[in-house]
N, C-alpha and C positions, 0 to 999 in steps of 0.2 A: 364533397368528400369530408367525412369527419375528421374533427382533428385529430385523432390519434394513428389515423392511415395518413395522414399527411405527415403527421412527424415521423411514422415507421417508416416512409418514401425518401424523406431528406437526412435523418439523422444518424449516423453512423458508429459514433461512439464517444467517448468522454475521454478525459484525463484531468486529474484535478491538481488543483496547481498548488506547491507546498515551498516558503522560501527557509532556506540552509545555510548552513556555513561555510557547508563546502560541496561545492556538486559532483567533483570527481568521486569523491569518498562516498556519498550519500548513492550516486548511482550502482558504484561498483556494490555495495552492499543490498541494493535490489535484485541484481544479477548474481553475486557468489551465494545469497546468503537463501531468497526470495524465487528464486527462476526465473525472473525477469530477463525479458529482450533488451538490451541495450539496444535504442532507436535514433539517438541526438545526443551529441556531448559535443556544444560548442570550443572551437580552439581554445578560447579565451574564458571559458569553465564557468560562464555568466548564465547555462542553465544545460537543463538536461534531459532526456526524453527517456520512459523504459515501461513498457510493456508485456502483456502476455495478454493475451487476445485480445479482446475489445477492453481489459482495463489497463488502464492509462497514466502514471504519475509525473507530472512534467515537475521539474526542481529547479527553482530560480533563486541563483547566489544573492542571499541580503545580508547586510552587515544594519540591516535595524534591527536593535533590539527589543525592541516591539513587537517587529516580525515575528523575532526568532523565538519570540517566547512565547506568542499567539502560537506557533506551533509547536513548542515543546507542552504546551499549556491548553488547548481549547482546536486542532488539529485533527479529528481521525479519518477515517476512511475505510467503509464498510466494503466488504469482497466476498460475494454467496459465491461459494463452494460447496462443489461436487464431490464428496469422498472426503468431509474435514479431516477423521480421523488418520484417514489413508495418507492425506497432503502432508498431515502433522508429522507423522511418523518418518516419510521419508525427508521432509525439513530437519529433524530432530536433531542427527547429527550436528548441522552447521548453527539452529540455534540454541544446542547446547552449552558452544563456545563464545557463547554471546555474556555480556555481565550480567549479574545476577540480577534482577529486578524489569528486565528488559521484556520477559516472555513470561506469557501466562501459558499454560497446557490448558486443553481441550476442556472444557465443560457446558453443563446445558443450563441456558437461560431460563425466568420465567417467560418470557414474551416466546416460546417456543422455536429458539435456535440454539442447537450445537456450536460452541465457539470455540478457538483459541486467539492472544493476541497478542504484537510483535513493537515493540516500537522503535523506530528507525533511528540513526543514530543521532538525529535531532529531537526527538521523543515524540514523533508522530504517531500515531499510535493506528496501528493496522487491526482490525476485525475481519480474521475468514471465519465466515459462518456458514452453516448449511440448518433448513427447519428438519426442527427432530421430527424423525419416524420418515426422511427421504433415505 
């Protein structure tokens, strides 16, 4: 079997793992802000799970700051979409109310994608893309 029918038989999906300051906060703003599934928010807010279909971002509370600025700093997470401009527009409202510097609007790359980008409240920095001309 080659390998790429071997990995499309066992492998399901991803989530990439990002550490925070605070995982209640950090969740609930994938969810109010993002359309995220809320999947995992441990009792004790040591990490957190949110979704929307197979993409994935699990958030584990660090107080290194190391961590926290390997992902305020060096952190993103690319996300091909369907419809950018469409997704952007109906986001638009809620990250309007976001601080200033936090959101880029939609524009086209040269490496041929349509983007805009979000950064989470630890400054992860979110890429929905879609390639231009879908």
């Amino acid at each position: 079997m080659p390998d790429n029918e071997l990995s499309e038989r066992f492998l399901q999906g991803a989530a990439t793992i990002v550490p925070v300051r605070d995982v209640a906060l950090t969740v609930a703003f994938y969810v109010d802000v993002l359309g995220f599934d809320k999947r995992e928010l441990s009792d004790d807010g040591a990490y957190g799970l949110v979704a929307c279909g197979e993409v994935g971002v699990m958030v584990l509370r660090s107080g290194d700051a190391a961590a926290l600025l390997a992902t305020s700093n060096n952190i993103s997470i690319y996300i091909w979409v369907d419809g950018v401009d469409a997704f952007y527009n109906a986001l638009k409202p809620k990250l309007d109310a976001l601080p200033q510097g936090r959101v880029r609007p939609p524009f086209n790359q040269p490496y041929g994608m349509r983007e805009f980008h979000v950064k989470d409240p630890d400054g992860c920095l979110l890429f929905f893309g879609q390639e231009i001309g879908d």
